[in-house]
C-alpha positions in Angstrom: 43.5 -75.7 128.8 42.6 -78.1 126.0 41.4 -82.1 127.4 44.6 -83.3 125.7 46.4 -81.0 128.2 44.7 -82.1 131.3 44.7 -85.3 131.0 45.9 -87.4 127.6 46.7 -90.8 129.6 43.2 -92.5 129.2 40.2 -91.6 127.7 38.3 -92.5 130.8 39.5 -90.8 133.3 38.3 -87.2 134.1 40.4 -84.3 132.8 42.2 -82.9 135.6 44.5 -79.7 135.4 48.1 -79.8 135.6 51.0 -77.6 135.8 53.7 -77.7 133.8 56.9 -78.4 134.9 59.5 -75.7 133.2 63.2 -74.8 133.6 65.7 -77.6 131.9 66.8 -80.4 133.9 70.5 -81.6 135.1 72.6 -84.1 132.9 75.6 -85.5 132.5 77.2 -86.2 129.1 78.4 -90.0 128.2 81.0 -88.7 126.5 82.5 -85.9 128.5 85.9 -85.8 129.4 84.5 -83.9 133.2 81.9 -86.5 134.0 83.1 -87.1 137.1 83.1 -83.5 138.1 79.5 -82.6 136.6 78.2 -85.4 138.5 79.8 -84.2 141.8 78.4 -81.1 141.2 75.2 -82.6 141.0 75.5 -84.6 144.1 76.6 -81.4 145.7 73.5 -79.4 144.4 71.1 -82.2 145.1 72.1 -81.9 149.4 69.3 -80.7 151.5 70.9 -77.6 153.0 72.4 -76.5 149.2 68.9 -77.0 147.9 67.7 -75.0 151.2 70.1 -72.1 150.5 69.1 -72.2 146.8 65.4 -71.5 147.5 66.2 -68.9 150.5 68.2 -66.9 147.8 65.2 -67.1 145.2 65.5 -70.6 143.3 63.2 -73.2 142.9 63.8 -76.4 144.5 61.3 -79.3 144.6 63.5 -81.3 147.2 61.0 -83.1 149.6 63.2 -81.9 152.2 62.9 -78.0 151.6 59.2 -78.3 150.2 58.1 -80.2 153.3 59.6 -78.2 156.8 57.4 -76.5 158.5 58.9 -73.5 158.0 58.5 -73.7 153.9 55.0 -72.2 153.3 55.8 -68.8 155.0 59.2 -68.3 153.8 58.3 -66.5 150.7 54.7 -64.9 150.1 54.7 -66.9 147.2 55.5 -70.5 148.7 51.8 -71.9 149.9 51.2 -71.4 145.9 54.3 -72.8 144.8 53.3 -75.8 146.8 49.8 -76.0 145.3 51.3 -75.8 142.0 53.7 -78.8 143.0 51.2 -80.7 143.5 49.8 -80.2 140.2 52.8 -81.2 138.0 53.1 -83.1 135.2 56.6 -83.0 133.6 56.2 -83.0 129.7 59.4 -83.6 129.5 58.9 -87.3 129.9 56.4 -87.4 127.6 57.4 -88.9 124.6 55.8 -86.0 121.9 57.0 -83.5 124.1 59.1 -81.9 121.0 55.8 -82.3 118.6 53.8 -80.9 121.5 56.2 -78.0 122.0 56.4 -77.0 118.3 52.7 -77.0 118.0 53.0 -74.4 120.8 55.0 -72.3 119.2 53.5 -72.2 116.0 50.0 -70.9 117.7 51.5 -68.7 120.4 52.0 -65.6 117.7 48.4 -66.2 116.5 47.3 -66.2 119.9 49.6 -63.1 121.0 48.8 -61.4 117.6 45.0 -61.4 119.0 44.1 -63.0 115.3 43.2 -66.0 116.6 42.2 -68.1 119.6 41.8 -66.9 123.2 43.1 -67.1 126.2 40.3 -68.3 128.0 40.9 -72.3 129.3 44.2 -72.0 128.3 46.5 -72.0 124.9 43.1 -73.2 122.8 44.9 -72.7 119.3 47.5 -75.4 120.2 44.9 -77.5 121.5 43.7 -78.9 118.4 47.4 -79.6 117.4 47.7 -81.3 120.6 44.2 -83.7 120.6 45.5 -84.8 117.2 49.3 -86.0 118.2 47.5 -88.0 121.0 44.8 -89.2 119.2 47.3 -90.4 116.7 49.2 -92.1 119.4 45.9 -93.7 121.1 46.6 -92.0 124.1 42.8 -90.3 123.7 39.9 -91.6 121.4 
């Protein structure tokens, strides 16, 4: 994992490692003719036993109220990780070059799967560069 990766908020603070946040978020569109049923699906999905029953049946939820029972870390082998992991999260999505970001990504993943260039060691390294630039450019890092 590139420095612009860990950590492209200020220059001075140590890098730290993050995880990042994936799957697509829930929204509602302005000019929907069913925004008052999307958003009472959303309330709906957002209630602590739907979100419960959502993980129990092999989603993801990040609901304090799920994450944090007592029960949560042993209810799937996975779960003590998935809670490491949340507390590692950055969500690139509210970044603002997320997009740039993203199609830097995919124009070194092929070299990178390809074995032509880059490694895999500290991360996606071919994208890094890419990456260091657009927030160098930004003055997010020197």
């Amino acid at each position: 994992m590139s420095a612009a990766t860990r950590s492209a908020s200020s220059s001075t603070r140590r890098p730290q490692a993050v995880h990042q946040l994936g799957g697509q978020g829930i929204s509602v569109v302005a000019y929907s003719d069913k925004r008052d049923a999307a958003l009472q699906y959303i309330k709906w999905f957002a209630q602590p036993q739907v979100q419960q029953k959502w993980w129990d049946l092999g989603g993801y939820s990040a609901l304090k109220a799920v994450v944090q029972s007592p029960q949560f870390a042993k209810s799937a082998p996975f779960a003590p990780d998935f809670l490491k992991s949340m507390e590692m999260v950055k969500d690139f999505w509210a970044e603002p070059s997320y997009a740039e970001l993203l199609l830097d990504m995919q124009k070194a993943r092929p070299r990178l799967c390809r074995g032509r260039q880059g490694h895999l060691q500290g991360g996606a390294r071919p994208a890094g560069e890419d990456w260091e630039k657009v927030f160098k450019e930004e003055g997010k890092i020197n």
